[in-house]
C-alpha positions in Angstrom: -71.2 50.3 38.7 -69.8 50.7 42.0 -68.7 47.4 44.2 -67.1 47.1 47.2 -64.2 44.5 47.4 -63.2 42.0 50.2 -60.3 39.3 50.5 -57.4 38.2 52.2 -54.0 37.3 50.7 -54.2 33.8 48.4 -52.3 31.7 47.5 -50.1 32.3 44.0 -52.1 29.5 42.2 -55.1 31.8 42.0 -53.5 34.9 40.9 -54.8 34.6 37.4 -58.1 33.9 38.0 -58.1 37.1 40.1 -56.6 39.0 37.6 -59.4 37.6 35.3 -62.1 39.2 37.6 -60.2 42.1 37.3 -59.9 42.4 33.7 -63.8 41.6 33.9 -64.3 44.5 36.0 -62.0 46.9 34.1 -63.8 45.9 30.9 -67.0 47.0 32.4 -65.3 50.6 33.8 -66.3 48.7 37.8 -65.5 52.1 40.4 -64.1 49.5 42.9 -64.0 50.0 46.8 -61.1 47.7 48.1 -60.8 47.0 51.7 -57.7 48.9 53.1 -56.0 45.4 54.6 -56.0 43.6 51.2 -55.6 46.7 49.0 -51.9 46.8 49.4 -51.2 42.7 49.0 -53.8 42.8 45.8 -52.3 45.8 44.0 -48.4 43.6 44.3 -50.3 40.9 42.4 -52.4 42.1 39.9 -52.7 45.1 37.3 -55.5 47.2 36.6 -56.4 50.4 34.7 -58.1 52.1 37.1 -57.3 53.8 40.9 -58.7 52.1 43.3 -60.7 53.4 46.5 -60.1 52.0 49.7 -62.5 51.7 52.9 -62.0 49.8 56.2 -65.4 50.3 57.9 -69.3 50.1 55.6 -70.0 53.4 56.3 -67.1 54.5 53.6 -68.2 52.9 51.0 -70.9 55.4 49.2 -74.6 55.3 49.3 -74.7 53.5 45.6 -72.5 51.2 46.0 -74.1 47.6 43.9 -73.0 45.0 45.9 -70.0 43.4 47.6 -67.3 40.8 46.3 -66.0 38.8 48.7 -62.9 36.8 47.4 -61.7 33.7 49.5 -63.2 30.9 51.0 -66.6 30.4 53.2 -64.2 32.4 56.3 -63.9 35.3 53.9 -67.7 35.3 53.4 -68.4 35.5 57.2 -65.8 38.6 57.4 -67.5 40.0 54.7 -70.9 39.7 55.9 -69.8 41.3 59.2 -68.9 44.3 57.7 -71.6 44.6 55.5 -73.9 44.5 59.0 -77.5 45.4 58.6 -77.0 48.0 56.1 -78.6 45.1 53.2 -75.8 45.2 50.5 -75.4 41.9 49.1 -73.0 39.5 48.9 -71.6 37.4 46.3 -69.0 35.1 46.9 -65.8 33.5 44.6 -64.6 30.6 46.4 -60.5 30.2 46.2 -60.9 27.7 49.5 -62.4 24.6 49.8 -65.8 23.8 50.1 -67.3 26.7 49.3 -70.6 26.4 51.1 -71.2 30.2 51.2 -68.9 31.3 49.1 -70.1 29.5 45.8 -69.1 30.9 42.9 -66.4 28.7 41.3 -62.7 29.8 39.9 -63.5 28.9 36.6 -66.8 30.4 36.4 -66.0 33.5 37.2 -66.7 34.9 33.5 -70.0 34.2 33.2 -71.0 34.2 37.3 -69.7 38.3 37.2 -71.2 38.9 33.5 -74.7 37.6 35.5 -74.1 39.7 38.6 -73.9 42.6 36.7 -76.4 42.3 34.7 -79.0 41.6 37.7 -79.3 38.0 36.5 -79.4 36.6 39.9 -81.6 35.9 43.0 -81.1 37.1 46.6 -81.4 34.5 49.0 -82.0 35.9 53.1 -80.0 34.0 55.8 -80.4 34.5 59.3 -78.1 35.6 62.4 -77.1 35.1 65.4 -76.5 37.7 68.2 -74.9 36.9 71.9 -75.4 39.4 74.7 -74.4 40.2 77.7 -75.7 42.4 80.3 -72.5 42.3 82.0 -70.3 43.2 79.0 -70.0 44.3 76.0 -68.6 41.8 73.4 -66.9 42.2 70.3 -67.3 45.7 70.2 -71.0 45.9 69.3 -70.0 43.8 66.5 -71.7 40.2 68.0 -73.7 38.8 65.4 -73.0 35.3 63.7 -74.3 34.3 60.3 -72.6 30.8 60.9 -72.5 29.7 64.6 -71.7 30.8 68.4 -69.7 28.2 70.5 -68.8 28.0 73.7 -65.4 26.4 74.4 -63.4 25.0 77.4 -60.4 27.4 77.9 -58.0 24.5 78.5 -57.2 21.3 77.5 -58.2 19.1 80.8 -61.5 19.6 82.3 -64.9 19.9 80.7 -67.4 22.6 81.6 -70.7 22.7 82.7 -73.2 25.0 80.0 -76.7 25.4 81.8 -79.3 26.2 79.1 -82.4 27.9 79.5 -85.1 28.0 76.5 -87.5 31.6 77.0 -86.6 31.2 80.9 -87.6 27.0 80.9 -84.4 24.6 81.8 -83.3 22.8 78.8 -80.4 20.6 79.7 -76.9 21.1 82.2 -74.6 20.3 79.3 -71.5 18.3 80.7 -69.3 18.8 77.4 -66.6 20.5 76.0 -68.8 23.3 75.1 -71.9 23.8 72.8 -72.8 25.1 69.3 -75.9 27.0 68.7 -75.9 27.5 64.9 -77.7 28.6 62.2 -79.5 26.9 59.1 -76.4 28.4 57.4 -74.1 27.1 60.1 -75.9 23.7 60.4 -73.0 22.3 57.6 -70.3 23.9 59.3 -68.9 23.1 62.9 -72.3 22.0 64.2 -72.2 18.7 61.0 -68.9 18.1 62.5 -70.0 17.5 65.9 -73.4 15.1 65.3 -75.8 18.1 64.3 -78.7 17.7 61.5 -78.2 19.8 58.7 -81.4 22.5 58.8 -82.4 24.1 55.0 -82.5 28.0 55.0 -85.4 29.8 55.6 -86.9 27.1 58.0 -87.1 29.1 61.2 -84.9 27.0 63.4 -81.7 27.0 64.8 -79.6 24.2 66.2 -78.0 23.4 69.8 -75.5 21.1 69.4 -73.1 19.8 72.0 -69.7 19.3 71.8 -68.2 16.1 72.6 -70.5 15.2 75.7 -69.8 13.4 78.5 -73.4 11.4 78.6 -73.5 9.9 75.1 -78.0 10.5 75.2 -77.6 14.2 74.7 -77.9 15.2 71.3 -78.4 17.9 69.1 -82.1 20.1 69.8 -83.6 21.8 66.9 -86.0 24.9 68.4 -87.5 27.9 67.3 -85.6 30.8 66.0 -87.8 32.8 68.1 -86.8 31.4 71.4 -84.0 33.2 73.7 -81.4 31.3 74.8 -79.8 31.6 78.3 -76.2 30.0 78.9 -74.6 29.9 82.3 -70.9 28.3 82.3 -69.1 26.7 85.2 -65.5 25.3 85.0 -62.8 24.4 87.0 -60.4 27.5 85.3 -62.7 30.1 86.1 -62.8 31.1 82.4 -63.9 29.7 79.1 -63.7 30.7 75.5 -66.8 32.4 73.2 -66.7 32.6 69.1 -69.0 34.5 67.2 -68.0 33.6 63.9 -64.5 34.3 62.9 -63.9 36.2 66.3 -63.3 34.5 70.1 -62.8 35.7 72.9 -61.9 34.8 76.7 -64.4 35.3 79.9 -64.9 35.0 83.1 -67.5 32.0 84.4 -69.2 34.6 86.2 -70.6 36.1 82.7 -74.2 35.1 81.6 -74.8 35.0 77.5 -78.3 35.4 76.3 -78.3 34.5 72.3 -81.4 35.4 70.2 -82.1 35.8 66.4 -80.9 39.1 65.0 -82.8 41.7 64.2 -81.4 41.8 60.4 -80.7 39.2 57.9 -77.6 39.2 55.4 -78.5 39.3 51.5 -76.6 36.1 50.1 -76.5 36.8 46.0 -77.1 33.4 44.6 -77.6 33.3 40.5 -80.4 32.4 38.8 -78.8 28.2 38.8 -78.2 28.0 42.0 -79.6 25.1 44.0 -79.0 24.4 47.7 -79.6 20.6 47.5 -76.7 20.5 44.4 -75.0 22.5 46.5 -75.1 20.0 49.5 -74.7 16.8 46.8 -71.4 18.2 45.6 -69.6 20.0 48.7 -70.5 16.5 51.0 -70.3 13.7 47.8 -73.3 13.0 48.0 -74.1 9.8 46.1 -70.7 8.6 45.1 -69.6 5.6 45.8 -66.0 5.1 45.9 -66.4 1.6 44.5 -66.8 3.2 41.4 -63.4 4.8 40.7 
């Protein structure tokens, strides 16, 4: 089988699990892809049998390629799932971060997890995205889709900004905050928890707008449609204020208008056949523990 590789350097502690996957993969006679940045810091670390092939961009990697490993935390997994794009190859995660909301897969169960995964023992789940436009610019090089969230930041440290909001052309709210979150169900238990927001299941149709650190303590989160449009007009004091998609951010101008919408692809998350979301949730949060107890 043929699978595409993604990481970024780790930390020493995890260099035997690695080189467990990799004996795994050897064992089965795996054609791996490895992308070019992490190619040279894996190949200092671990051994295996077999050259490697290496590809920077998806359009590289060959037509029959199985599916793509992502190796790092839930950051990984977003860079991962950007350059997988809308092309449909799924992703499976091994989690060597720390909560491991996307990237799932466990260090020690890395055996069995693969041994599943290659063996088509496993479900794909579909998660939704994100995309912010422009008709001003162009940002992030075409690449402006966000599994996880899109924020909008104050550029500086003093002043809030003003975020005027508009729902399919109807005034929502004149956010006075330090910026605003509109995440996905996937990004609901990232940034968006952090700041107040309700945590929204997959596959519910919704997305969430969650301010960040407003200045009138009534605003709160809103819930909507994943088929609305969103329209976002920024004022601030600077002049400027920052954008994230995901892992990448970016300065403008106040005099840029964003328009976010669903995206016209979903990413294919490979979950095995054990997986449950709500476990998930009840172990990455603590669900149910009570400190009392220990």
């Amino acid at each position: 089988m043929k699978i595409a590789v993604y990481g970024r350097e780790f930390h020493p502690s995890v260099i035997p699990y690695v080189q467990r996957l990799f004996d795994l993969l050897a064992a089965q006679n795996a054609e791996l892809w490895i992308y070019e940045g992490f190619h040279n810091f894996l190949g200092q670390q671990i051994n295996y049998p077999q050259s490697w092939h290496t590809y920077t961009h998806y359009p590289q990697l060959p037509a029959d390629i199985g599916f793509m490993l992502s190796l790092g935390g839930d950051g990984t997994m977003l860079a991962a799932v950007s350059i997988v794009g809308d092309s449909g190859l799924p992703v499976a995660g091994i989690n060597f971060g720390r909560l491991g909301f996307l990237a799932d897969i466990g260090k020690d169960d890395i055996v069995p997890s693969i041994e599943a995964i290659l063996v088509g023992e496993y479900n794909i789940q579909k998660r939704t995205l994100l995309a912010v436009q422009s008709d001003q610019i162009a940002l992030f090089d075409g690449n402006h889709f966000a599994l996880n969230d899109i924020t909008l930041f104050k550029s500086d440290s003093s002043a809030m900004i003003t975020v005027t909001a508009h729902l399919n052309g109807e005034l929502l709210n004149a956010y006075w905050a330090d910026g605003i979150i509109v995440a996905t169900p996937t990004g609901s238990t990232a940034y968006s928890l952090s700041c107040g927001g309700p945590i929204i299941t997959p596959g519910s149709g919704n997305f969430v707008i969650t301010p960040i650190s407003p200045h009138n303590l009534n605003v709160r989160p809103v819930v909507v449609s994943d088929d609305m449009t969103v329209d976002l007009q920024i004022e601030s004091r600077s002049g400027k204020f920052l954008l994230s998609c995901d892992s990448q951010t970016t300065a403008l101008s106040t005099d840029i208008r964003l328009q976010i919408t669903k995206a016209h692809y979903q990413v294919n998350l490979i979950r095995l056949k054990n997986y449950s979301y709500f476990a998930n949730l009840r172990n990455k949060l603590l669900w149910g523990l009570d400190a009392r107890n220990y």
